[in-house]
OpenMM code with the backbone's topology and positions (N, CA, C; nanometers):
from openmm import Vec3, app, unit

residues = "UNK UNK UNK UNK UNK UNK UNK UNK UNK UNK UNK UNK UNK UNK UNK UNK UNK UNK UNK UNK UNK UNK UNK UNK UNK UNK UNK UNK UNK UNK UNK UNK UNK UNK UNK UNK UNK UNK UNK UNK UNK UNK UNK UNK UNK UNK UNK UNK UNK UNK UNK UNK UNK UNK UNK UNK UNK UNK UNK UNK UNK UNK UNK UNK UNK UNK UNK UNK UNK UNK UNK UNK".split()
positions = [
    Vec3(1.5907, 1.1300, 0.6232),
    Vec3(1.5205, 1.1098, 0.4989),
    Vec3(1.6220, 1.1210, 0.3855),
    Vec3(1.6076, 1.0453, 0.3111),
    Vec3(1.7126, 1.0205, 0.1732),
    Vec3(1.6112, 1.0433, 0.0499),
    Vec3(1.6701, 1.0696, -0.0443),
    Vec3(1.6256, 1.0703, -0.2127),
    Vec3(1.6815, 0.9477, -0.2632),
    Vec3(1.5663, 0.9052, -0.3194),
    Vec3(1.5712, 0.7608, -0.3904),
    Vec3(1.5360, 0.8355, -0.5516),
    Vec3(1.6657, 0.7603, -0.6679),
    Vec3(1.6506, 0.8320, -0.7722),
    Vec3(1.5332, 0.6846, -0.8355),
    Vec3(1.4275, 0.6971, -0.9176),
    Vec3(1.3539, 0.6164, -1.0193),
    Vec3(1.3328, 0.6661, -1.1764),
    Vec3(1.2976, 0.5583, -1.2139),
    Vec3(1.2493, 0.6093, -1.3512),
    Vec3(1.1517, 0.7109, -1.3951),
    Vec3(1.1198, 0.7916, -1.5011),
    Vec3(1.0403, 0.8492, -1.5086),
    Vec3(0.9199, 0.7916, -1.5268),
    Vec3(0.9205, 0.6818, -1.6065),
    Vec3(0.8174, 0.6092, -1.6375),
    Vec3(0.7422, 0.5460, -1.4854),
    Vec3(0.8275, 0.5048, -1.3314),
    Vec3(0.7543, 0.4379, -1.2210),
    Vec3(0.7252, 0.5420, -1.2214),
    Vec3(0.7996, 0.6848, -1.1984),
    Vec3(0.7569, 0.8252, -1.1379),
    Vec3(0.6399, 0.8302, -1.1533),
    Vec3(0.5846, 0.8350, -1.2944),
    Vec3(0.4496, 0.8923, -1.3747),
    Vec3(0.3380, 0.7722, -1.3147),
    Vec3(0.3884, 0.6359, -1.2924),
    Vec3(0.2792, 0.4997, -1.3022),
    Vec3(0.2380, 0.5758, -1.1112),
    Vec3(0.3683, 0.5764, -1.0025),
    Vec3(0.3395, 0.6523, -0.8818),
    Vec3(0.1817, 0.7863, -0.8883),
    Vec3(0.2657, 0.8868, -0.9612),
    Vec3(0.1656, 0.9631, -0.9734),
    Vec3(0.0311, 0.9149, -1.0217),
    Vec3(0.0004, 0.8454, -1.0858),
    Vec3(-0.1503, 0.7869, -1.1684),
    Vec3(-0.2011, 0.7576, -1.0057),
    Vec3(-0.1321, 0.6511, -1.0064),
    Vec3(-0.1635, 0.5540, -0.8722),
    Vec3(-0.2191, 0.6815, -0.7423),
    Vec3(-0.1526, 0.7602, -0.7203),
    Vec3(-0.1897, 0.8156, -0.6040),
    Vec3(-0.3283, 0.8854, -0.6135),
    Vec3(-0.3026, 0.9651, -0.7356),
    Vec3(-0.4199, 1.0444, -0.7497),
    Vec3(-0.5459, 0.9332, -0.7045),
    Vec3(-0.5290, 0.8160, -0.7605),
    Vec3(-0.6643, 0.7476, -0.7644),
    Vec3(-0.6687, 0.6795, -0.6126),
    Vec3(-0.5731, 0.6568, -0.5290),
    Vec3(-0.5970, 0.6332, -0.3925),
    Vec3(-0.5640, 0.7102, -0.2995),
    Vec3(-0.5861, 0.8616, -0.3970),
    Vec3(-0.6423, 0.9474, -0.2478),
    Vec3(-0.4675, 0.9746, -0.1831),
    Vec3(-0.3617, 0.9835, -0.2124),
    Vec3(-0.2533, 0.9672, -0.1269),
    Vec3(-0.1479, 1.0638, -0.2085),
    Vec3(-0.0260, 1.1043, -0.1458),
    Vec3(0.0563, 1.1860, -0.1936),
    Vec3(0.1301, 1.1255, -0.2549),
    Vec3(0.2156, 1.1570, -0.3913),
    Vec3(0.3175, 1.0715, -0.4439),
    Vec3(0.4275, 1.0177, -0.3738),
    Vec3(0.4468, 1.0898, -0.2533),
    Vec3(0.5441, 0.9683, -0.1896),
    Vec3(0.4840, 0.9053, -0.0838),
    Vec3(0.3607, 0.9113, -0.0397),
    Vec3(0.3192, 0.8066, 0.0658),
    Vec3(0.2798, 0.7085, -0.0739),
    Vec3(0.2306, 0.7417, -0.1661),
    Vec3(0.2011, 0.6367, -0.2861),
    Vec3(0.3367, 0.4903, -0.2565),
    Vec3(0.4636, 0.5664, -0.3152),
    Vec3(0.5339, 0.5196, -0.3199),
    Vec3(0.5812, 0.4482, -0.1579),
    Vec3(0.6012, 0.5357, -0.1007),
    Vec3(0.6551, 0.4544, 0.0595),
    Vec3(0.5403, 0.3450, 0.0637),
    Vec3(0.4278, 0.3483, 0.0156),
    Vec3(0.3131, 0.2000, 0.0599),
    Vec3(0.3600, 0.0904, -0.0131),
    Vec3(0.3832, 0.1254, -0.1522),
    Vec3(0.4129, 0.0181, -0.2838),
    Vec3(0.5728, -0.0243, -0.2183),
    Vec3(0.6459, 0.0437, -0.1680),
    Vec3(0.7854, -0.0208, -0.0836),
    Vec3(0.7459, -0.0714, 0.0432),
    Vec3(0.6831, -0.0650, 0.1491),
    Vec3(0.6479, -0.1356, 0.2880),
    Vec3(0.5788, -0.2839, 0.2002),
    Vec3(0.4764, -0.2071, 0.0803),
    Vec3(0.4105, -0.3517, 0.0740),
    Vec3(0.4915, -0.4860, -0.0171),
    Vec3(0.5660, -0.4319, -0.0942),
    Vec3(0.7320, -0.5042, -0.1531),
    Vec3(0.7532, -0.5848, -0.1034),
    Vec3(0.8357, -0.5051, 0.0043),
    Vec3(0.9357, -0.5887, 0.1069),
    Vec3(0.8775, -0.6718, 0.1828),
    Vec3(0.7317, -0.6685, 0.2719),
    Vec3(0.6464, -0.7828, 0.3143),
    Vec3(0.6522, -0.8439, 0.2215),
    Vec3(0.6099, -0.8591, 0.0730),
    Vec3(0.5842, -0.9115, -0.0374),
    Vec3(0.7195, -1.0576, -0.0475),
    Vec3(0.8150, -0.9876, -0.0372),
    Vec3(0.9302, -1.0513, -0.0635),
    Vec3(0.9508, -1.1399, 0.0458),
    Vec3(0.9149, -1.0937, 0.1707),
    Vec3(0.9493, -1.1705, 0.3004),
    Vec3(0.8601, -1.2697, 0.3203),
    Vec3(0.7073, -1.2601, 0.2869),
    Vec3(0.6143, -1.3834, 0.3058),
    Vec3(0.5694, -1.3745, 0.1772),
    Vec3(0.6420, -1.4201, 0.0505),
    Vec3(0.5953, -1.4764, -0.0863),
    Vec3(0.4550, -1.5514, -0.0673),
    Vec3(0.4317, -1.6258, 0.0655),
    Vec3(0.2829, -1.7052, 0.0309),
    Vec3(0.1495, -1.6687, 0.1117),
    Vec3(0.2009, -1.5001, 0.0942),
    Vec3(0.0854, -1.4206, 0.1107),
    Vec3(-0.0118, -1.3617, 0.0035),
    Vec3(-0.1359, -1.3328, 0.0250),
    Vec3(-0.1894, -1.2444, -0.0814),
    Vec3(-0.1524, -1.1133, -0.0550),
    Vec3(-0.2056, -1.0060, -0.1147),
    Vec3(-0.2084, -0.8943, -0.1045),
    Vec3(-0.2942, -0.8627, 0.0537),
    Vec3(-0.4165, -0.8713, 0.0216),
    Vec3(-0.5363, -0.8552, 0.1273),
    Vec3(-0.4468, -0.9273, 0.2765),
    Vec3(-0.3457, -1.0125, 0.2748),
    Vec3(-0.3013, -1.1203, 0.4235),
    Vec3(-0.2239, -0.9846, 0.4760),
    Vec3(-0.1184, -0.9161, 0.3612),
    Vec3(-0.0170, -0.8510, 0.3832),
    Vec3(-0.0692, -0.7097, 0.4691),
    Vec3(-0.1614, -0.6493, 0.3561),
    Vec3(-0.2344, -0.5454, 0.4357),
    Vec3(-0.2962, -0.5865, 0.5729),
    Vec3(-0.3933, -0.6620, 0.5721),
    Vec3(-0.4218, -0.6923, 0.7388),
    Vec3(-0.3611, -0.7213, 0.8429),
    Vec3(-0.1958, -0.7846, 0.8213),
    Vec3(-0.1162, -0.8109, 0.9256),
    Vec3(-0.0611, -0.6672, 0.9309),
    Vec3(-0.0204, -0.5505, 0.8186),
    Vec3(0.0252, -0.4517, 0.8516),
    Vec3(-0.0892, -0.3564, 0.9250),
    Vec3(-0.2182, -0.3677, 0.9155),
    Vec3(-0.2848, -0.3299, 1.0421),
    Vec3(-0.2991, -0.3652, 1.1059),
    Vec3(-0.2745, -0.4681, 1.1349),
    Vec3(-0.3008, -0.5305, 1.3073),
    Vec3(-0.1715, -0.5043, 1.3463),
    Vec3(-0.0509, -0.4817, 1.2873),
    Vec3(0.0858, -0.4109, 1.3452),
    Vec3(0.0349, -0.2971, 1.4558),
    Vec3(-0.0360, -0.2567, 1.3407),
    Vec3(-0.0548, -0.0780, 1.3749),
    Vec3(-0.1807, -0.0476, 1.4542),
    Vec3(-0.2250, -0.2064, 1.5578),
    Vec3(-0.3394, -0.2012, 1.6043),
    Vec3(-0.4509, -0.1762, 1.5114),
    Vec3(-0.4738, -0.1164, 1.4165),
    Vec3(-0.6018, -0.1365, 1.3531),
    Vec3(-0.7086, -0.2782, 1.3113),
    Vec3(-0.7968, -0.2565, 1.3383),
    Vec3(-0.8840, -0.3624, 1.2721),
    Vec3(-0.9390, -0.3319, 1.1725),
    Vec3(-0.8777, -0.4448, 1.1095),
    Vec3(-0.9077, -0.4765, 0.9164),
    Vec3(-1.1129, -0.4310, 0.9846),
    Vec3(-1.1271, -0.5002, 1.0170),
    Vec3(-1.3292, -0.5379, 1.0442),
    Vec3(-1.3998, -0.4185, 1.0193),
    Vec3(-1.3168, -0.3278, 1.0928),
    Vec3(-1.3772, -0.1329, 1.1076),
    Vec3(-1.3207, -0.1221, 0.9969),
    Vec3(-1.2706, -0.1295, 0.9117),
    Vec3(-1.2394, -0.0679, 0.7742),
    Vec3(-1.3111, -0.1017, 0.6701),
    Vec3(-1.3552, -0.2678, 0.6749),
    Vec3(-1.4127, -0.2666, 0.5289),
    Vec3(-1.5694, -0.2307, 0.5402),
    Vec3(-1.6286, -0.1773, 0.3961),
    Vec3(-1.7607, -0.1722, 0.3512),
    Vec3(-1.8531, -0.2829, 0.3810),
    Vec3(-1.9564, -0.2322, 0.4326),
    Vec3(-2.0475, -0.3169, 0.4149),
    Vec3(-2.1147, -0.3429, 0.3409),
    Vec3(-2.1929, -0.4709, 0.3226),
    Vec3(-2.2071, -0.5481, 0.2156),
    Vec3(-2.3397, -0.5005, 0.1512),
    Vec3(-2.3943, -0.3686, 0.2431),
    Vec3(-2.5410, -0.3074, 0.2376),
    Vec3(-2.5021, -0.1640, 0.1085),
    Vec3(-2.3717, -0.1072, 0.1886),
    Vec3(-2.3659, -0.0266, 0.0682),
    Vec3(-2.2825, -0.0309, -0.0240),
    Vec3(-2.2659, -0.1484, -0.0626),
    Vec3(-2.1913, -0.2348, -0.1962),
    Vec3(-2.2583, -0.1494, -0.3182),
] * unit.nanometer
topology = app.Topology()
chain = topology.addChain("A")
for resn in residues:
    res = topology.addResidue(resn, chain)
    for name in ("N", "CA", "C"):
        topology.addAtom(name, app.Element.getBySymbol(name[0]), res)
């Protein structure tokens, strides 16, 4: 494990971000870098393509995760 130095200003935007998805400031950050670098590697993805191929990596099914449309 290494220290990655950032700005104070991502630091603080990290922290906002986590609080509101539930996650620690550096899994915040390690997600916003896994999801980057996919980002960068398949540019003619959406967001939603990127996340579902990184669960079906990880065996998960996108299907069992999302809400249903009952308790919308």
């Amino acid at each position: 494990m290494g220290i990655v130095k950032i700005s104070e200003d991502l630091h603080d935007e990290i922290r906002k971000a986590s609080g509101v998805m539930s996650r620690s400031i550096n899994s915040q950050a390690e997600f916003w870098i896994k999801i980057g670098m996919q980002a960068e590697m398949n540019p003619q993805c959406s967001f939603n393509e990127l996340v579902a191929t990184m669960l079906a990596k990880a065996n998960i099914s996108a299907d069992n995760l999302s809400v249903e449309e009952s308790e919308r």
